[in-house]
PDB file of N, CA, C and O in Angstrom:
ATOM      1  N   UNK A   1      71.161 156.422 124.654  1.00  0.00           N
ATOM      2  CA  UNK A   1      71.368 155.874 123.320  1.00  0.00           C
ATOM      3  C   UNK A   1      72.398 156.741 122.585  1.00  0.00           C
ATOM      4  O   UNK A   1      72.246 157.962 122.604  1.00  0.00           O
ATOM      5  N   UNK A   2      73.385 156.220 121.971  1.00  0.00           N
ATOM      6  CA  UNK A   2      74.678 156.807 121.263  1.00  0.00           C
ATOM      7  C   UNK A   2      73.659 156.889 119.891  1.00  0.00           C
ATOM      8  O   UNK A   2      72.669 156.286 119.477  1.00  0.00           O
ATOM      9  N   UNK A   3      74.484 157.953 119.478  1.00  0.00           N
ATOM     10  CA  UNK A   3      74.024 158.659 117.904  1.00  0.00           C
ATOM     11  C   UNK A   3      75.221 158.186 117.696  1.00  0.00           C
ATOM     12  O   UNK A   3      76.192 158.047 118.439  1.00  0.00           O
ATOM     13  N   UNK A   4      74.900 157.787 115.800  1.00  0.00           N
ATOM     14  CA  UNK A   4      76.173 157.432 115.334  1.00  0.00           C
ATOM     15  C   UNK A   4      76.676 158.614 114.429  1.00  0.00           C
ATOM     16  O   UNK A   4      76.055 159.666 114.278  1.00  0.00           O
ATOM     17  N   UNK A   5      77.912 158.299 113.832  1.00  0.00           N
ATOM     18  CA  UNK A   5      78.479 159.274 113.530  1.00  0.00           C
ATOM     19  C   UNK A   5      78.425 158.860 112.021  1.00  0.00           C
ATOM     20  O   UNK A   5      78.907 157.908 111.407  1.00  0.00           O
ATOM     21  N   UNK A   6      77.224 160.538 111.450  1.00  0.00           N
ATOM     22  CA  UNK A   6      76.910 160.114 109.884  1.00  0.00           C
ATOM     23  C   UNK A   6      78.342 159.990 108.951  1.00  0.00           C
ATOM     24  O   UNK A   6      78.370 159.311 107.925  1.00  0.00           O
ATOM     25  N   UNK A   7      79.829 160.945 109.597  1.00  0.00           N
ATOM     26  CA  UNK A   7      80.569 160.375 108.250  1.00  0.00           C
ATOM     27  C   UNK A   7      81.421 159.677 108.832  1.00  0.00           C
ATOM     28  O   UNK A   7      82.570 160.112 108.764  1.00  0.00           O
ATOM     29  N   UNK A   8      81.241 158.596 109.470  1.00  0.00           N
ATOM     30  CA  UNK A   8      81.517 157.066 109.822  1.00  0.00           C
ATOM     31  C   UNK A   8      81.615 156.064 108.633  1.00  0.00           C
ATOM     32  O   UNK A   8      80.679 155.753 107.897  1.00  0.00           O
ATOM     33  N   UNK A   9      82.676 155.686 108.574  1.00  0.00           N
ATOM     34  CA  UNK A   9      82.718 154.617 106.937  1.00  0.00           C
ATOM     35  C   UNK A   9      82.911 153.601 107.951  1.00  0.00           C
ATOM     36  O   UNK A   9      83.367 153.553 109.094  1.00  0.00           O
ATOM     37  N   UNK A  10      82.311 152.676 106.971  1.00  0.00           N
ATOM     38  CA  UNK A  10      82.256 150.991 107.230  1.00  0.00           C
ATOM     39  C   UNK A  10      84.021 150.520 106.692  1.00  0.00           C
ATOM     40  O   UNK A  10      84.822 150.198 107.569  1.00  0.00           O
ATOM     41  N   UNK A  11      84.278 150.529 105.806  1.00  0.00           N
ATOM     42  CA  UNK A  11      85.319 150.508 105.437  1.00  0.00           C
ATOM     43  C   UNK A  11      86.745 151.468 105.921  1.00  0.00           C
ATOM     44  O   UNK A  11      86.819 152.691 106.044  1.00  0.00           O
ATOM     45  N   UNK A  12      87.969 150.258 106.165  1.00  0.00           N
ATOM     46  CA  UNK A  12      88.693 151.120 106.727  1.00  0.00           C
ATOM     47  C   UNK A  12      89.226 151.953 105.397  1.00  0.00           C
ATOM     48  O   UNK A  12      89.088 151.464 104.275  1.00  0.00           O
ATOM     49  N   UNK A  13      89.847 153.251 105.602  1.00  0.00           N
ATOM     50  CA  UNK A  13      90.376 153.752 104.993  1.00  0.00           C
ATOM     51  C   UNK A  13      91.584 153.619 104.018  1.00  0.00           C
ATOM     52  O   UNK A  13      92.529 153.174 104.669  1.00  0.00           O
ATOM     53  N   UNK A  14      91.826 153.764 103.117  1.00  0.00           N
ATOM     54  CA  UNK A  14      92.835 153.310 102.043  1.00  0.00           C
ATOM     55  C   UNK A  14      94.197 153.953 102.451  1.00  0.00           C
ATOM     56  O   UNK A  14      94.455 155.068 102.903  1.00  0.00           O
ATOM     57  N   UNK A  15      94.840 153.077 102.200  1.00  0.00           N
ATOM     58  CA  UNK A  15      97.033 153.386 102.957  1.00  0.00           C
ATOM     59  C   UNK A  15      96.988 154.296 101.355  1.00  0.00           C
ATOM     60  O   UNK A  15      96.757 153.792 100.256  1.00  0.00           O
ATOM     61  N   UNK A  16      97.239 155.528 101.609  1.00  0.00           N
ATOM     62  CA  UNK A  16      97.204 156.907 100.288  1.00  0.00           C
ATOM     63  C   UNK A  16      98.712 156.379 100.116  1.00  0.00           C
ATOM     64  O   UNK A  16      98.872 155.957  98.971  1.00  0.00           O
ATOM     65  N   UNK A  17      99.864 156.276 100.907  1.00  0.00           N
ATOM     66  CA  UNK A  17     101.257 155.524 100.981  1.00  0.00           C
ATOM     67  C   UNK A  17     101.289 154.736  99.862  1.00  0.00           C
ATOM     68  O   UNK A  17     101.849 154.914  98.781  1.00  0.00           O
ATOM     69  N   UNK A  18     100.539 153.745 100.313  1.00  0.00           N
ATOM     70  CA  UNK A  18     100.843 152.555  99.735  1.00  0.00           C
ATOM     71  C   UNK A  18     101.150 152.767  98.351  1.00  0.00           C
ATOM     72  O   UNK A  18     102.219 152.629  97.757  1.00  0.00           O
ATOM     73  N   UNK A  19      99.488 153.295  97.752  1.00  0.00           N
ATOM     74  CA  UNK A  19      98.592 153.779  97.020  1.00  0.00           C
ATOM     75  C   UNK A  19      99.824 154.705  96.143  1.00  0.00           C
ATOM     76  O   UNK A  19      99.920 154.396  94.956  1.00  0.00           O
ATOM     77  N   UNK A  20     100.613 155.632  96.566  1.00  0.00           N
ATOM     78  CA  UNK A  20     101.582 156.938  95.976  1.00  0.00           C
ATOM     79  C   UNK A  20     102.515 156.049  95.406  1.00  0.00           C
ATOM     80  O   UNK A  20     102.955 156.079  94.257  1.00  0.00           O
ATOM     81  N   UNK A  21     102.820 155.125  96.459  1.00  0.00           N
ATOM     82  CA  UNK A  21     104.649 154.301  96.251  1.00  0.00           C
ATOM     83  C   UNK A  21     104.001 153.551  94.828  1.00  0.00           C
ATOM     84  O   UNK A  21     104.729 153.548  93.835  1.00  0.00           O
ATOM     85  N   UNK A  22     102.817 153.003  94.746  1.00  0.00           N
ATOM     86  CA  UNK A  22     102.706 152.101  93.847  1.00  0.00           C
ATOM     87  C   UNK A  22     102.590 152.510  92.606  1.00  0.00           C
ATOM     88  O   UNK A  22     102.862 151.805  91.635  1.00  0.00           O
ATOM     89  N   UNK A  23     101.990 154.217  92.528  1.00  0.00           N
ATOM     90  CA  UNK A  23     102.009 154.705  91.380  1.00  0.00           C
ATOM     91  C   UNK A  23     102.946 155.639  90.623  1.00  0.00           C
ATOM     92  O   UNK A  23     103.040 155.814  89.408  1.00  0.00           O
ATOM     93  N   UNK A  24     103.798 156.347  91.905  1.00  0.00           N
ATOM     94  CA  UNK A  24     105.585 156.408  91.554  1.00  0.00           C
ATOM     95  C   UNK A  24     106.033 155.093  91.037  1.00  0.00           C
ATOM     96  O   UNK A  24     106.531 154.902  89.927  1.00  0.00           O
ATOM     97  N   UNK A  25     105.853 154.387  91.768  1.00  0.00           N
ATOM     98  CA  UNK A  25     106.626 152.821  90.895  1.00  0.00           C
ATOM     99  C   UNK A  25     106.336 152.201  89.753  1.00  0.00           C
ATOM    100  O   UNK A  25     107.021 151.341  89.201  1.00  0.00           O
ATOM    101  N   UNK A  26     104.924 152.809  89.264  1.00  0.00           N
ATOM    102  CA  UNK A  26     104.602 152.612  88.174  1.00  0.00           C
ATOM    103  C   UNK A  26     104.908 153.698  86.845  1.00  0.00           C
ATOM    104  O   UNK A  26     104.852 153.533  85.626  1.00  0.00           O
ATOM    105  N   UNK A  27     105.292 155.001  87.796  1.00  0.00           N
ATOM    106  CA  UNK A  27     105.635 156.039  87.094  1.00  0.00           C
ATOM    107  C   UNK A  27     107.236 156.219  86.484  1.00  0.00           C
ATOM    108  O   UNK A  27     107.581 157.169  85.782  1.00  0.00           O
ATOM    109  N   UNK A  28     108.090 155.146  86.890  1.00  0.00           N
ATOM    110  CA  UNK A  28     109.223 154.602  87.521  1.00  0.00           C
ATOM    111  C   UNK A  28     110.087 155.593  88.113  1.00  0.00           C
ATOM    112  O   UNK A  28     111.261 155.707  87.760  1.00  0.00           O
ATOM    113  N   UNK A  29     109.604 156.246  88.917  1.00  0.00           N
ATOM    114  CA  UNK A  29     110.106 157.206  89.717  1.00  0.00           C
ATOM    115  C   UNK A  29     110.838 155.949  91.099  1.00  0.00           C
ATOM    116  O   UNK A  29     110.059 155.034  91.365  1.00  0.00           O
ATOM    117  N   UNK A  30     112.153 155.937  91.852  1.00  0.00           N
ATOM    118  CA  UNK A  30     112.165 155.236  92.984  1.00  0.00           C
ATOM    119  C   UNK A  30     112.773 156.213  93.767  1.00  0.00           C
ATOM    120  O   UNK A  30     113.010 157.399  93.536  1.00  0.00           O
ATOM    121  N   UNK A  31     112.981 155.510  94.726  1.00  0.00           N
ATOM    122  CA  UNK A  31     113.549 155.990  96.476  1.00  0.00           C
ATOM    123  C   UNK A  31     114.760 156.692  96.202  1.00  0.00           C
ATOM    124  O   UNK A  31     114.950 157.871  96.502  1.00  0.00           O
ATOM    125  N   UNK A  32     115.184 156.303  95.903  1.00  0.00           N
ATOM    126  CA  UNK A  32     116.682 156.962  95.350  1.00  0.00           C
ATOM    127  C   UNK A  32     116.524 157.946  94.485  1.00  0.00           C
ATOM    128  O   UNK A  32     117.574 158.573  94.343  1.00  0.00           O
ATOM    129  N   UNK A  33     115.684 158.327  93.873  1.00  0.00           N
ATOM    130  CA  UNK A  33     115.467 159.388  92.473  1.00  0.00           C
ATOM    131  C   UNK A  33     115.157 160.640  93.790  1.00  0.00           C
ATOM    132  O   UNK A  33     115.634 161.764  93.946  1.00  0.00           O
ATOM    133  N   UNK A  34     114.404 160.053  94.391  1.00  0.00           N
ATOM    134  CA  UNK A  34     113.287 161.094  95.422  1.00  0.00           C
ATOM    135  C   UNK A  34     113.909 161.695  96.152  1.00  0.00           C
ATOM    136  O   UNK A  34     113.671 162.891  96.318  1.00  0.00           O
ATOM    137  N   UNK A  35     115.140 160.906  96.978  1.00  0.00           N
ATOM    138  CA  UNK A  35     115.735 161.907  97.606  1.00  0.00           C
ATOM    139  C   UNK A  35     116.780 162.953  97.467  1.00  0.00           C
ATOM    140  O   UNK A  35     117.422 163.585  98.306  1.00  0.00           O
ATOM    141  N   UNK A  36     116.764 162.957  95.835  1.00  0.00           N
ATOM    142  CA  UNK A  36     117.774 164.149  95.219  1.00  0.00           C
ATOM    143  C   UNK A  36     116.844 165.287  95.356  1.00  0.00           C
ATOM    144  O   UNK A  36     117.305 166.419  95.496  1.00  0.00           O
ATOM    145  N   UNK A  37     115.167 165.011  95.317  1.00  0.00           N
ATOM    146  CA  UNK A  37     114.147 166.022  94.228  1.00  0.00           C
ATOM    147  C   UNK A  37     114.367 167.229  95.467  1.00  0.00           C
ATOM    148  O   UNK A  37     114.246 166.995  96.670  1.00  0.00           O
ATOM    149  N   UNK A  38     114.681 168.430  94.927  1.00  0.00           N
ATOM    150  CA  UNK A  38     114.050 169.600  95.370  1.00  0.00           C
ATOM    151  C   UNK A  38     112.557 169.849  95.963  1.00  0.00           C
ATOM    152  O   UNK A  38     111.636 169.064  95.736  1.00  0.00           O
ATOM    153  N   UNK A  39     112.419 171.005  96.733  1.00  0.00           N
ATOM    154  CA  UNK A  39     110.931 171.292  97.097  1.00  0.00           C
ATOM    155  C   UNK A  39     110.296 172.032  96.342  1.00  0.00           C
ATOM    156  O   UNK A  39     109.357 172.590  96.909  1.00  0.00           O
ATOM    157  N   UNK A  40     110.484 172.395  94.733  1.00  0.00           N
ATOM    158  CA  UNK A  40     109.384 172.475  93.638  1.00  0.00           C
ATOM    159  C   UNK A  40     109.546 171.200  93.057  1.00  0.00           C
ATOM    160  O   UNK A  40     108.477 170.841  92.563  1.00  0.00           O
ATOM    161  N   UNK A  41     110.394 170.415  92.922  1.00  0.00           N
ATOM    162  CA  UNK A  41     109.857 168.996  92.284  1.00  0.00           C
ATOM    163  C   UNK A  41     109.143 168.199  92.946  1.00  0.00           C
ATOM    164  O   UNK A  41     108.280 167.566  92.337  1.00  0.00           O
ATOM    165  N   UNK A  42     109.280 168.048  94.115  1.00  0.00           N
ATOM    166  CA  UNK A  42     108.260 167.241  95.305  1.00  0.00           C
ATOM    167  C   UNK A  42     106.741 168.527  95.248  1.00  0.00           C
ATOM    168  O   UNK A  42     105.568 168.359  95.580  1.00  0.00           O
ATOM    169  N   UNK A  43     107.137 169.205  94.935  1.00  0.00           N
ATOM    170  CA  UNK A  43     105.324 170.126  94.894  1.00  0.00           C
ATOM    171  C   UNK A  43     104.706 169.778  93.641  1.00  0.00           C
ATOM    172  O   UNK A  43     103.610 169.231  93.522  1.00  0.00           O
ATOM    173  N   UNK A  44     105.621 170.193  92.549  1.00  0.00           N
ATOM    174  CA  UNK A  44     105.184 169.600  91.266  1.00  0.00           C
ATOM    175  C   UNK A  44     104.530 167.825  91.260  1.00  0.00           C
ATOM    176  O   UNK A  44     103.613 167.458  90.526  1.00  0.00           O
ATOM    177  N   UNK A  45     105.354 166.814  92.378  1.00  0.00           N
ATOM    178  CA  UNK A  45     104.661 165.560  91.993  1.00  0.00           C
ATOM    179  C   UNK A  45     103.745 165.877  93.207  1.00  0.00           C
ATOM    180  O   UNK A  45     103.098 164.831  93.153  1.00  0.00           O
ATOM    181  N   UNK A  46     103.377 166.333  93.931  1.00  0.00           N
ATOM    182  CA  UNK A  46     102.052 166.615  94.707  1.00  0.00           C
ATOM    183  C   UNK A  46     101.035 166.862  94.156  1.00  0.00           C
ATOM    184  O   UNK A  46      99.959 166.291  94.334  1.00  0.00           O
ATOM    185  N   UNK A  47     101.393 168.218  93.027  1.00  0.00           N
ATOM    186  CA  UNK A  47     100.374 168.394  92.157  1.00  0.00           C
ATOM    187  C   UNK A  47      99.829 167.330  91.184  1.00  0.00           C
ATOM    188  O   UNK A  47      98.681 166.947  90.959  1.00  0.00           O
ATOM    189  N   UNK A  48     100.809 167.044  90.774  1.00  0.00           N
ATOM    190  CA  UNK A  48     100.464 165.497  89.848  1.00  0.00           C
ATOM    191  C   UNK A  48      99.765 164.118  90.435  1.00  0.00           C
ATOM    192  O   UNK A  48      98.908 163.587  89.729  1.00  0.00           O
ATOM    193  N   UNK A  49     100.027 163.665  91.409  1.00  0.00           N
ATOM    194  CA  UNK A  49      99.506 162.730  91.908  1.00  0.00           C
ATOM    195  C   UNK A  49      98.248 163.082  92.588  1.00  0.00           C
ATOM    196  O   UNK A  49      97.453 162.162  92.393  1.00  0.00           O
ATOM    197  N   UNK A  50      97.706 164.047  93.326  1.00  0.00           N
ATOM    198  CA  UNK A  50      96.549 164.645  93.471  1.00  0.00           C
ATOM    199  C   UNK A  50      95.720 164.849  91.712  1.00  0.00           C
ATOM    200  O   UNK A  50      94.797 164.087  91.425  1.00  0.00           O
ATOM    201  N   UNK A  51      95.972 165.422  91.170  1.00  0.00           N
ATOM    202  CA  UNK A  51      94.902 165.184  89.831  1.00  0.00           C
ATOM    203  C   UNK A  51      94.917 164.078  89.732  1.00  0.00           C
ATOM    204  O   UNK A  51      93.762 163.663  89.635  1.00  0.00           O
ATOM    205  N   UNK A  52      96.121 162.786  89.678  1.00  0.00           N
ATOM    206  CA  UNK A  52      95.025 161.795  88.825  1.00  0.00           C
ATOM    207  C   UNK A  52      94.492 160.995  89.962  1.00  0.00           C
ATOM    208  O   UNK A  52      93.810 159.993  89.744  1.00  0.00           O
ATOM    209  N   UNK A  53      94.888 161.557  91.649  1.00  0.00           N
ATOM    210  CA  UNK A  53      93.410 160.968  92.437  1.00  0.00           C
ATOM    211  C   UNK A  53      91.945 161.611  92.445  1.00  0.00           C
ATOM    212  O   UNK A  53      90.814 161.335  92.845  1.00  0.00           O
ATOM    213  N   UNK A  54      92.493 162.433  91.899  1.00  0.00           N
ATOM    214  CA  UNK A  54      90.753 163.343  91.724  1.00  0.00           C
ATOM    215  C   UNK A  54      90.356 162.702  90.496  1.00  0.00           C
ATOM    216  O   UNK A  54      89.133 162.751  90.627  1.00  0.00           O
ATOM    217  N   UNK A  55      90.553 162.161  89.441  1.00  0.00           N
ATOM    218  CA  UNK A  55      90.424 161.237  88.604  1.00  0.00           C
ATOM    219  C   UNK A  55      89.875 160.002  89.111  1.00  0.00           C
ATOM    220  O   UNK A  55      88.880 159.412  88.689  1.00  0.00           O
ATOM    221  N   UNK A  56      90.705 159.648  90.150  1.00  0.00           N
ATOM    222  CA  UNK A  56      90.224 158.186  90.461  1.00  0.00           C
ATOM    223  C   UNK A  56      88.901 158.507  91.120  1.00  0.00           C
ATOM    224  O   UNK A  56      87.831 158.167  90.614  1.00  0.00           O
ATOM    225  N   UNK A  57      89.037 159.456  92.757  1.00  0.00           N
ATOM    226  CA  UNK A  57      87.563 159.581  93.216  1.00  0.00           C
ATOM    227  C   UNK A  57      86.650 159.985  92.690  1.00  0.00           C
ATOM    228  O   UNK A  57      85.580 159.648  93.197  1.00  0.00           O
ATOM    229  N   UNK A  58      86.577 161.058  91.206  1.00  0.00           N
ATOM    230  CA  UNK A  58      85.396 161.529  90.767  1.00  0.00           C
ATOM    231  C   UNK A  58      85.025 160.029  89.865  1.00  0.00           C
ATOM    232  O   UNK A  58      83.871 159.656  89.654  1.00  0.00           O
ATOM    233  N   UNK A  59      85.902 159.504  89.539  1.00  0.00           N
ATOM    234  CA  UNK A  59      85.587 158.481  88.480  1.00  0.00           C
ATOM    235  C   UNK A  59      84.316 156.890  89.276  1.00  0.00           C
ATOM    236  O   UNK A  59      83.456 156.193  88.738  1.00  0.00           O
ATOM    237  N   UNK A  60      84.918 156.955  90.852  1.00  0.00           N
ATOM    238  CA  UNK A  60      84.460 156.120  91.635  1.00  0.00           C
ATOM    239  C   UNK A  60      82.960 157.137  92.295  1.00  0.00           C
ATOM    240  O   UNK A  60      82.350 156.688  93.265  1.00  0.00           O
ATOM    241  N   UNK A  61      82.620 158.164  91.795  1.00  0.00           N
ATOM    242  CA  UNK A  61      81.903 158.928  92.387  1.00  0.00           C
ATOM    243  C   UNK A  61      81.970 159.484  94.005  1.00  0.00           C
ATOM    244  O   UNK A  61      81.033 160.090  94.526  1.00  0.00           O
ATOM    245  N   UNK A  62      83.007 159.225  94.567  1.00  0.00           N
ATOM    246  CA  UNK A  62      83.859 160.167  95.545  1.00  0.00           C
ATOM    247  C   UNK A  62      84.004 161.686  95.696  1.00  0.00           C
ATOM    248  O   UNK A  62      84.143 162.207  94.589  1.00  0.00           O
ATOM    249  N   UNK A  63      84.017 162.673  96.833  1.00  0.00           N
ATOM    250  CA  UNK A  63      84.237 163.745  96.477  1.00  0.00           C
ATOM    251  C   UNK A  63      85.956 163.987  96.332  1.00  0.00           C
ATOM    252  O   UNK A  63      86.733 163.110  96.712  1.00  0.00           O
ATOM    253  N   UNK A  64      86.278 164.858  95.932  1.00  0.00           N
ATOM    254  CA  UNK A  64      87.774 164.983  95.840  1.00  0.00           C
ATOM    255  C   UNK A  64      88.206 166.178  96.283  1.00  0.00           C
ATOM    256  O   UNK A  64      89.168 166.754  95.775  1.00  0.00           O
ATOM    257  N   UNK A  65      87.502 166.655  97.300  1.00  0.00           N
ATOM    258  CA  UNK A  65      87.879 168.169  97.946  1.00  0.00           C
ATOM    259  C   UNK A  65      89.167 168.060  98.394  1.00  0.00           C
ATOM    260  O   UNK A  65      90.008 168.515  97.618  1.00  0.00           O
ATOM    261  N   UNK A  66      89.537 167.631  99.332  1.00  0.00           N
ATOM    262  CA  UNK A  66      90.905 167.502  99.851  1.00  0.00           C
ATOM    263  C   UNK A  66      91.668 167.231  99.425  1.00  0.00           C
ATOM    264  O   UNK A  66      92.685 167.390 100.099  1.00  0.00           O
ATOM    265  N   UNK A  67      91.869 166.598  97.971  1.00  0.00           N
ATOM    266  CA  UNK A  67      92.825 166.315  96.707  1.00  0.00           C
ATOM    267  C   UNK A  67      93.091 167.688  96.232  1.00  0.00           C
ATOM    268  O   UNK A  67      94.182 168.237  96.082  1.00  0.00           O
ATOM    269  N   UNK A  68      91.759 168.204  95.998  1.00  0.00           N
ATOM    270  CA  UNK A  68      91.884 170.023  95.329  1.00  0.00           C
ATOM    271  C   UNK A  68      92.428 170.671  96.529  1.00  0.00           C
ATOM    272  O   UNK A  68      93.065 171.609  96.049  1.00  0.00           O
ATOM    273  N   UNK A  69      92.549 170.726  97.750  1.00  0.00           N
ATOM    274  CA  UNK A  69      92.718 171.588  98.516  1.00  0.00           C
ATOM    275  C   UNK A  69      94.171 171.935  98.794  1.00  0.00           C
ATOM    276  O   UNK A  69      94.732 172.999  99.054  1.00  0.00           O
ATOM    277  N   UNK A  70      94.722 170.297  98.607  1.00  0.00           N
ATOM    278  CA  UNK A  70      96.114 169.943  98.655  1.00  0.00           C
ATOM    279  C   UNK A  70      96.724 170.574  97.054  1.00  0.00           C
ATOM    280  O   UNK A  70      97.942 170.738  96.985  1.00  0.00           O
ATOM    281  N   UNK A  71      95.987 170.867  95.977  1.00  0.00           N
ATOM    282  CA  UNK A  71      96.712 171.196  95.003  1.00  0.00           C
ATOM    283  C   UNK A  71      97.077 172.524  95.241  1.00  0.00           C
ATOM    284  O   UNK A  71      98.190 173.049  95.216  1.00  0.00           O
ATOM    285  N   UNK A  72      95.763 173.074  95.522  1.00  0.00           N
ATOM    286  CA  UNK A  72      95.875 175.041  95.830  1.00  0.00           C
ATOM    287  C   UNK A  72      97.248 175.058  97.066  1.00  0.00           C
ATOM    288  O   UNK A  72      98.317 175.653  96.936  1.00  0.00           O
ATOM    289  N   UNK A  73      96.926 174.448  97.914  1.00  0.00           N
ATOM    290  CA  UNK A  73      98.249 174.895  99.117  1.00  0.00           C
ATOM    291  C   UNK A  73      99.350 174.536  98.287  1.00  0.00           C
ATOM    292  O   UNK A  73     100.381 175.052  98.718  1.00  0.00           O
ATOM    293  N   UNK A  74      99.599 173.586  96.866  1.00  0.00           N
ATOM    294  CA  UNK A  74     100.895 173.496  96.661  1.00  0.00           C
ATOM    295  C   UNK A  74     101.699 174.634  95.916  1.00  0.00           C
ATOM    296  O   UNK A  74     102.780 175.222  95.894  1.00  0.00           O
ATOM    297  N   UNK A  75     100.001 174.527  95.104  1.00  0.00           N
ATOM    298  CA  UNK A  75     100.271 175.651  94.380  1.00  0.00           C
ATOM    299  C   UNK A  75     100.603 177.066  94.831  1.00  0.00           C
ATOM    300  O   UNK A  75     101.066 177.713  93.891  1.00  0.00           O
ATOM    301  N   UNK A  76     100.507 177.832  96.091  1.00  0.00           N
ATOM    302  CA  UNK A  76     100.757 178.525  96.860  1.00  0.00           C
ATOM    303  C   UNK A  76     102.299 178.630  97.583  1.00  0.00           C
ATOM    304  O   UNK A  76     102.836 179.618  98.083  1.00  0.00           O
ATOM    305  N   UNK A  77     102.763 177.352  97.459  1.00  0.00           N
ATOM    306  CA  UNK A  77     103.754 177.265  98.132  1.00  0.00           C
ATOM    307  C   UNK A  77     104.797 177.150  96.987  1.00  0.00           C
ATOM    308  O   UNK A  77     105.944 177.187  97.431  1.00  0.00           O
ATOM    309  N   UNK A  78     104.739 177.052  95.967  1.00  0.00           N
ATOM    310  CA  UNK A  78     105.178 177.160  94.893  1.00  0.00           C
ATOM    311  C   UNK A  78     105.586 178.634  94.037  1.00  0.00           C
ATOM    312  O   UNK A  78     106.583 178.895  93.363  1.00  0.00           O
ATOM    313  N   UNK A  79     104.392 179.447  94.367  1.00  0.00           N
ATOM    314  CA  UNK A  79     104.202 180.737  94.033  1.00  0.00           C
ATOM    315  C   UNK A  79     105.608 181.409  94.988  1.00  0.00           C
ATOM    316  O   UNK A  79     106.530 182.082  94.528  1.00  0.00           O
ATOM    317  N   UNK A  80     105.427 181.017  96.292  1.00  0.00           N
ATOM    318  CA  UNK A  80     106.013 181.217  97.162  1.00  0.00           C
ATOM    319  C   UNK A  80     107.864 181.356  96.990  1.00  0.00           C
ATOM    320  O   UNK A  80     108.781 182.176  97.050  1.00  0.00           O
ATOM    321  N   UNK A  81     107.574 179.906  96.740  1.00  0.00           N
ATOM    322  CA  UNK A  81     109.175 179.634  96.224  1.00  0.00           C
ATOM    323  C   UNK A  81     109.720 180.545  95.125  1.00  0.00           C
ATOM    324  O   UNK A  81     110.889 180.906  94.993  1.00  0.00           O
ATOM    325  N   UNK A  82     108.866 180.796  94.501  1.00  0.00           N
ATOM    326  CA  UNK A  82     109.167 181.277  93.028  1.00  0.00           C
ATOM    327  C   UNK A  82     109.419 182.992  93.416  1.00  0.00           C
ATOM    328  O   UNK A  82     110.251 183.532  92.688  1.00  0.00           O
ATOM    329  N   UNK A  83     108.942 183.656  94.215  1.00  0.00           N
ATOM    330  CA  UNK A  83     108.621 184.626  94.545  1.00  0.00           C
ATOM    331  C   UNK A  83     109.569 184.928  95.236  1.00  0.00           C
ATOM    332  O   UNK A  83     109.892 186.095  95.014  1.00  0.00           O
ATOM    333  N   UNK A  84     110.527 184.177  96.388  1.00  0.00           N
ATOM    334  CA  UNK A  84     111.584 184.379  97.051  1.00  0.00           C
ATOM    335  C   UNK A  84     112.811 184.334  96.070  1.00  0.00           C
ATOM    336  O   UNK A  84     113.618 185.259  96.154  1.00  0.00           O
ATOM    337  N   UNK A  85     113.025 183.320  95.129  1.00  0.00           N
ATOM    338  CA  UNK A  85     113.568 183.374  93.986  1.00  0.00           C
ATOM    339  C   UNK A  85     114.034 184.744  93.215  1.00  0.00           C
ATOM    340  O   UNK A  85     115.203 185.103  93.077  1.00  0.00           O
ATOM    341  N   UNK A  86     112.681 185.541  92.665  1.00  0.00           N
ATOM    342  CA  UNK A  86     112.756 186.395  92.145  1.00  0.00           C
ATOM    343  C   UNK A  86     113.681 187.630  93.159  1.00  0.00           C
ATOM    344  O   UNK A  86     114.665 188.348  92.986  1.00  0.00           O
ATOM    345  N   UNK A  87     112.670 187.352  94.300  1.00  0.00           N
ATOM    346  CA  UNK A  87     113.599 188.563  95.117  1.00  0.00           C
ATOM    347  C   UNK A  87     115.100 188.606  95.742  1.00  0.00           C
ATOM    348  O   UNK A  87     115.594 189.553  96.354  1.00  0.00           O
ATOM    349  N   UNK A  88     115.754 187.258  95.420  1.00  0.00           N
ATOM    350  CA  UNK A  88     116.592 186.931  95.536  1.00  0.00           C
ATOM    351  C   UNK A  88     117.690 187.452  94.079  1.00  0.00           C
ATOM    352  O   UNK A  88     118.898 187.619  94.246  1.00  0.00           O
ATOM    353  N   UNK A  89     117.097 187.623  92.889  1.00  0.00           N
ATOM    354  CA  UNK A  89     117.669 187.718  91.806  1.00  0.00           C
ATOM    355  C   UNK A  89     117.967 189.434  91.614  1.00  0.00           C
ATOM    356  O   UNK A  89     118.972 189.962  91.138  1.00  0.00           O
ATOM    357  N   UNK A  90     116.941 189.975  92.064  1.00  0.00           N
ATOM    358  CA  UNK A  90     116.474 191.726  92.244  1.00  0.00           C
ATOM    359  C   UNK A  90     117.369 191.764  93.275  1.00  0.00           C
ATOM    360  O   UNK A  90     118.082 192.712  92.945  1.00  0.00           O
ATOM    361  N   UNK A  91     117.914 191.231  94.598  1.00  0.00           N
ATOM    362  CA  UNK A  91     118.683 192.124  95.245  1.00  0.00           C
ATOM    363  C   UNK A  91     119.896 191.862  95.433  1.00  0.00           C
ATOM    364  O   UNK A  91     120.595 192.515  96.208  1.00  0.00           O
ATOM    365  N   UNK A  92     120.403 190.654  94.602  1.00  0.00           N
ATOM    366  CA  UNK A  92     121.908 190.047  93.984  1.00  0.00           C
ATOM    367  C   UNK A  92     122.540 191.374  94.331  1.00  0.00           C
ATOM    368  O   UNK A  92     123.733 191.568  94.100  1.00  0.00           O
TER     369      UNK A  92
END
C-alpha cells in the first residue's frame, strides 16, 4: 500500500509568471522597460513583488515562507552589490 504524500496539493500549482507579468502590467512596468533595469532594480522589484505576495498568501491564509526567504537572499545580494560598490569607490 502507497502512503500518500501529506504536502501533495489537489490543485495544480499557480504560473507565479503569469501571475508577475500581470502585475508588472498592471504596475505599467513592460518588456522593454525591463530589459534596460540593472541588477539592484530587478532586486528592488523582487523585493516588491514578494511583499505584496506575502499579502496575497497571508491574506488567503497561506504560508509565505518562501516569499520571505526570497526577500532576505535579495536583500543580501543587494548588500552585496552595494558593498562591492563602496570598495570600488575606496580603491579608485
Amino acid at each position: 500500500m502507497q502512503m500518500s504524500d501529506p504536502y501533495e496539493t489537489r490543485r495544480p500549482w499557480p504560473n507565479w509568471a503569469a501571475i508577475q507579468k500581470e502585475t508588472l502590467g498592471n504596475l505599467g512596468f513592460t518588456d522593454q522597460w525591463e530589459a534596460k533595469m540593472t541588477r539592484k532594480q530587478e532586486l528592488e522589484r523582487i523585493i516588491f513583488l514578494n511583499q505584496q505576495l506575502i499579502v496575497m498568501l497571508e491574506a488567503e491564509g497561506k504560508p509565505a515562507d518562501i516569499a520571505r526567504e526570497t526577500i532576505r537572499q535579495a536583500r543580501r545580494e543587494m548588500w552585496a552589490l552595494e558593498s562591492q560598490s563602496a570598495l570600488k569607490c575606496v580603491n579608485w
